[in-house]
Kinemage of the C-alpha trace (Angstrom):
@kinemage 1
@onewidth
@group {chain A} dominant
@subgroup {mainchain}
@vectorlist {calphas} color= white
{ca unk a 1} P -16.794 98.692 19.551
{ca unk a 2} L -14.601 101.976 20.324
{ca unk a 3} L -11.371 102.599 18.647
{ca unk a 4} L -9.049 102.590 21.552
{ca unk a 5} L -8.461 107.162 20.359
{ca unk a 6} L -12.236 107.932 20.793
{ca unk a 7} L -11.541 105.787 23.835
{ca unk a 8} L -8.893 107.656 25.026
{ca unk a 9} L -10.956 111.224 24.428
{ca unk a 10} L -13.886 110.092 25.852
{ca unk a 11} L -11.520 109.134 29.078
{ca unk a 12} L -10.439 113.157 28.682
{ca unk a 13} L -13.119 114.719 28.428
{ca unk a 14} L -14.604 112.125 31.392
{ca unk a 15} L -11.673 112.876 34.103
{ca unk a 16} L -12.363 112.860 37.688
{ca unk a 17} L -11.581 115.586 39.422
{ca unk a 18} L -8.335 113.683 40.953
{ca unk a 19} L -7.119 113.264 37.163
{ca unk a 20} L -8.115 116.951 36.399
{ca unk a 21} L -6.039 118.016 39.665
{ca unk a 22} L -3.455 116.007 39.008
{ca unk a 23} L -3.072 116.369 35.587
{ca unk a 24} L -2.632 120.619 36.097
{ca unk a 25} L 0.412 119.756 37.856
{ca unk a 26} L 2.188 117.256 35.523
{ca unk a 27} L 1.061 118.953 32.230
{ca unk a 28} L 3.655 121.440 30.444
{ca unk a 29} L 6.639 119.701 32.458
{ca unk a 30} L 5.272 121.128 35.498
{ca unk a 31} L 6.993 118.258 37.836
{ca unk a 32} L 10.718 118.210 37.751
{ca unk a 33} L 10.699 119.266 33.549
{ca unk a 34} L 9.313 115.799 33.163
{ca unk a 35} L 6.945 115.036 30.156
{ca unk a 36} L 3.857 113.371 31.197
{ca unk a 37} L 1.006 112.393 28.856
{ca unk a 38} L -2.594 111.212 30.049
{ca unk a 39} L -4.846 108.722 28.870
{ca unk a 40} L -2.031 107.223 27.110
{ca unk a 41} L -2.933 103.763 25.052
{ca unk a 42} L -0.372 101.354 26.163
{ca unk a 43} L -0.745 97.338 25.375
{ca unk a 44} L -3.799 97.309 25.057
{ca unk a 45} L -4.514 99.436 27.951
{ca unk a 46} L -5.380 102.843 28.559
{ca unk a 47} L -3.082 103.985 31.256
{ca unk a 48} L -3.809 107.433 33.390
{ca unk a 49} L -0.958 108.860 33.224
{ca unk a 50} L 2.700 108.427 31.432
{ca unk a 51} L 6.378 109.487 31.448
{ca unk a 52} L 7.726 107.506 28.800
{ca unk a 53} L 11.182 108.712 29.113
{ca unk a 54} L 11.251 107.572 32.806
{ca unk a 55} L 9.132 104.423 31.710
{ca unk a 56} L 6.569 105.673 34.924
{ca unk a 57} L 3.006 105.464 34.994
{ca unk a 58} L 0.534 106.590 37.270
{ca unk a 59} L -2.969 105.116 37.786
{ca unk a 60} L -5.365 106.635 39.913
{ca unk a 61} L -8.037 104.510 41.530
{ca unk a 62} L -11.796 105.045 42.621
{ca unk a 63} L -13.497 102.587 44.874
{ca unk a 64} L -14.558 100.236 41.680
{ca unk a 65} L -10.785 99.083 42.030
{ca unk a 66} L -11.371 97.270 45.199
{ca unk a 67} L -13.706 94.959 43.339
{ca unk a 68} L -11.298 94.490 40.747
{ca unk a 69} L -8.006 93.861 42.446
{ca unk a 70} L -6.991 90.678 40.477
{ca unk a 71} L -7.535 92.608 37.283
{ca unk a 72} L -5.721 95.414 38.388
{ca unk a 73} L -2.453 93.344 39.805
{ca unk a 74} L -2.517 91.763 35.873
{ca unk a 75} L -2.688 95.045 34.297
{ca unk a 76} L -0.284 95.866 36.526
{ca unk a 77} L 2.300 93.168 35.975
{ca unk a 78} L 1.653 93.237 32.003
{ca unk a 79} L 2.807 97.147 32.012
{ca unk a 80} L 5.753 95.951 34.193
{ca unk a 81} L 6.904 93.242 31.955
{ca unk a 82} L 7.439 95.699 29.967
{ca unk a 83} L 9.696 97.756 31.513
{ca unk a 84} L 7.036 100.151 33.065
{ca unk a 85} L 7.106 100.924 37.572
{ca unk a 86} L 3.930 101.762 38.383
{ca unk a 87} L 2.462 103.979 41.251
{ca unk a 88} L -1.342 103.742 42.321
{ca unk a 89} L -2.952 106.358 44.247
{ca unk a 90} L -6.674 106.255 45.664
{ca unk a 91} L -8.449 109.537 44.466
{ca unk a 92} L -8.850 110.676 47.850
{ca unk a 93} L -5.300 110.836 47.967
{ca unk a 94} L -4.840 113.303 45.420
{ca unk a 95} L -7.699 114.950 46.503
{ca unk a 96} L -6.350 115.386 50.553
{ca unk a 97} L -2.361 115.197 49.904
{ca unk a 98} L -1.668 116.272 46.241
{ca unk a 99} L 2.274 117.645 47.584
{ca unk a 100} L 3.002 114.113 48.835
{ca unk a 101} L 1.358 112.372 45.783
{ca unk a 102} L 3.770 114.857 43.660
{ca unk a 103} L 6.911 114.134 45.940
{ca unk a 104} L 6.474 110.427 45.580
{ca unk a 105} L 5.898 110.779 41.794
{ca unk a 106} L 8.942 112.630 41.470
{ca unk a 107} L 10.721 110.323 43.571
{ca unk a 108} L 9.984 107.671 41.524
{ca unk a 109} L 10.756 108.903 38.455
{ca unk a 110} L 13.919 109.727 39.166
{ca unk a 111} L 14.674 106.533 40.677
{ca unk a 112} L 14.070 105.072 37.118
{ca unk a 113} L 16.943 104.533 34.754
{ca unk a 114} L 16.735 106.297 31.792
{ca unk a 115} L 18.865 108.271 29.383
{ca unk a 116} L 18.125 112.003 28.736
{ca unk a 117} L 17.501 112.853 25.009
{ca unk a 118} L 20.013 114.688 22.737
{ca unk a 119} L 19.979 118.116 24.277
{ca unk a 120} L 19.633 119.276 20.136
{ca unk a 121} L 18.668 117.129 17.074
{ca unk a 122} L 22.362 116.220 14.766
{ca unk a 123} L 22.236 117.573 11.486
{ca unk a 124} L 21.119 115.678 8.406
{ca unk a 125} L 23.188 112.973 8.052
{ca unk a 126} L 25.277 112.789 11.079
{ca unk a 127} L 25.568 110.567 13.587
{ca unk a 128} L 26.825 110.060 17.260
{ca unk a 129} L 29.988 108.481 17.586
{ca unk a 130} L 29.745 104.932 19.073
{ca unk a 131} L 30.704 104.682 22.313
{ca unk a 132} L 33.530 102.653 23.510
{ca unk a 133} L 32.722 99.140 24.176
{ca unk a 134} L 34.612 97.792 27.150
């Protein structure tokens, strides 16, 4: 059996041309400075692609998901239990309508509550003052 990294490059080296069009516009913070990562190993799944800041993933489907619905909506639900919203797109739509796939990506991730990262790493030893409880 696989380890779930050779796994994940095989899936990379594999992508459809959807994932390799999409991808060139989420790499490198291309949408909205956002970090996305691809073939990201998540709970046991390998999940398309990932903003883990904005706890958003984005699956891409060929027509093998419509024979595999049920095990989609449970992959689905296990990366929402934990804490994930995600967006599915048929390849053809990326393919035919790659702006509105973008806008709706966008949308969503900044729909999701998150909490931007230290704009610059403390120094050694300090630490950020607790916040007021109230």
């Amino acid at each position: 059996m696989a380890s779930t990294v050779e796994v994940v490059r095989q899936l990379r080296r594999q992508q459809t041309d959807a994932e390799r069009n999409l991808w060139f516009k989420l790499r490198n913070y291309r949408l909205g400075g956002l970090k996305f990562r691809r073939q990201m190993a998540l709970n046991g799944f390998v999940v398309d692609f990932c903003c883990p800041i904005a706890k958003l993933i984005v699956e891409l489907d060929g027509g093998q998901h419509l024979e595999q619905r049920e095990q989609d909506a449970r992959r689905t639900k296990n990366l929402e239990d934990s804490g994930y919203f995600v967006l599915r797109f048929w390849n053809n739509e990326v393919l035919r309508n790659i702006d509105g796939v973008l806008e709706e990506i966008l949308n969503s991730a900044n729909q999701q509550t998150f909490e931007p990262p230290h704009p610059t790493p403390l120094p050694s030893g300090e630490r950020e003052p607790a916040r007021a409880s109230r």
